[in-house]
C-alpha positions in Angstrom: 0.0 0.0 0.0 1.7 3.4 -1.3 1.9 6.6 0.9 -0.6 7.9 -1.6 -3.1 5.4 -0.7 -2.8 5.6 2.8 -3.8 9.6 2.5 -6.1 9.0 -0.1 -7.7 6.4 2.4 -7.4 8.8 5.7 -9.1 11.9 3.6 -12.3 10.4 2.7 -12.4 8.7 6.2 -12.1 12.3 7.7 -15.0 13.8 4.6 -17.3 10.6 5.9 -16.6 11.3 9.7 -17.5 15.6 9.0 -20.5 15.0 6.4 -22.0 12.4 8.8 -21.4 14.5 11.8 -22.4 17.7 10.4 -26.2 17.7 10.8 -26.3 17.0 14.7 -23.1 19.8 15.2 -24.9 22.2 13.2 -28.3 21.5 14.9 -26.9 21.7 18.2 -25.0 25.1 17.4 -27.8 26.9 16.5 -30.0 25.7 19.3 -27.3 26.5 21.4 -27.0 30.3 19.9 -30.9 30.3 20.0 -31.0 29.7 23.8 -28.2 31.7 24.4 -30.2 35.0 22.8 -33.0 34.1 24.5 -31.2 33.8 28.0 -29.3 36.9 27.6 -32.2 39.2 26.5 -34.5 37.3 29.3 -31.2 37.3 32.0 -31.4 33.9 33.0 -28.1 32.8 33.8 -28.8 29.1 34.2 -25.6 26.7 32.6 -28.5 23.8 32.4 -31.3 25.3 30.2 -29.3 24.5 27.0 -28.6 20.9 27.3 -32.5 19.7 27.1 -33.0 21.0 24.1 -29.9 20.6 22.2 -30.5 16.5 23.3 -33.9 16.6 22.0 -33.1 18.6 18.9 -30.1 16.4 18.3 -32.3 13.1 19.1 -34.6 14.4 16.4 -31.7 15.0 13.8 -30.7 11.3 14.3 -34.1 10.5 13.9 -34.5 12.1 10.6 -30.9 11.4 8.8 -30.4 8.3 10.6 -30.9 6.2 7.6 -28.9 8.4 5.3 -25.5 8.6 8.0 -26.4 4.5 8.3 -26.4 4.8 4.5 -23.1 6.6 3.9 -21.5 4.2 6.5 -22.2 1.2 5.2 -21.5 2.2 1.9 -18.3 3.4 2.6 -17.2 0.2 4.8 -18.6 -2.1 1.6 -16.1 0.0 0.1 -13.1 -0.8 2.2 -14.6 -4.4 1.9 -14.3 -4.5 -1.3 -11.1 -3.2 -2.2 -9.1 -4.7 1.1 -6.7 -6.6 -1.3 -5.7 -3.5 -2.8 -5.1 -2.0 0.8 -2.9 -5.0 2.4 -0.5 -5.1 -0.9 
């Protein structure tokens, strides 16, 4: 396996793990800037009040792409599969 491989290998490991992972970090950002407006225009200073709902909103983002980051997974390990002669020469 050539030095090429081996990067061309880790970079679309690294695109699968940010394009899977992006929904729930993006999700949970702008929850987390929506309670944060709200609990600075409202002064409540309580460290707690944002991890409900970035669990729920999260929970509902797995809910809803779940089958599509099950999708890219599995399509991507049937890729490693697949080629895993290639990868151990």
């Amino acid at each position: 396996m050539s030095a090429d491989m081996v990067v061309n290998l880790m970079s679309e490991t690294l695109y699968l793990i940010i394009k899977v992972s992006a929904p729930m970090l993006l999700v949970s950002l702008v929850v987390g800037l929506v309670i944060s407006i709200l609990q600075t225009v409202t002064s409540i200073q309580e460290q707690t009040l944002t991890f409900v709902p970035k669990l729920i909103s999260i929970f509902l983002v797995l809910m809803i792409a779940g089958n599509w980051i099950l999708t890219s997974i599995v399509e991507y390990m049937e890729y490693l599969f697949d080629n895993f002669n290639a990868f151990i020469r």
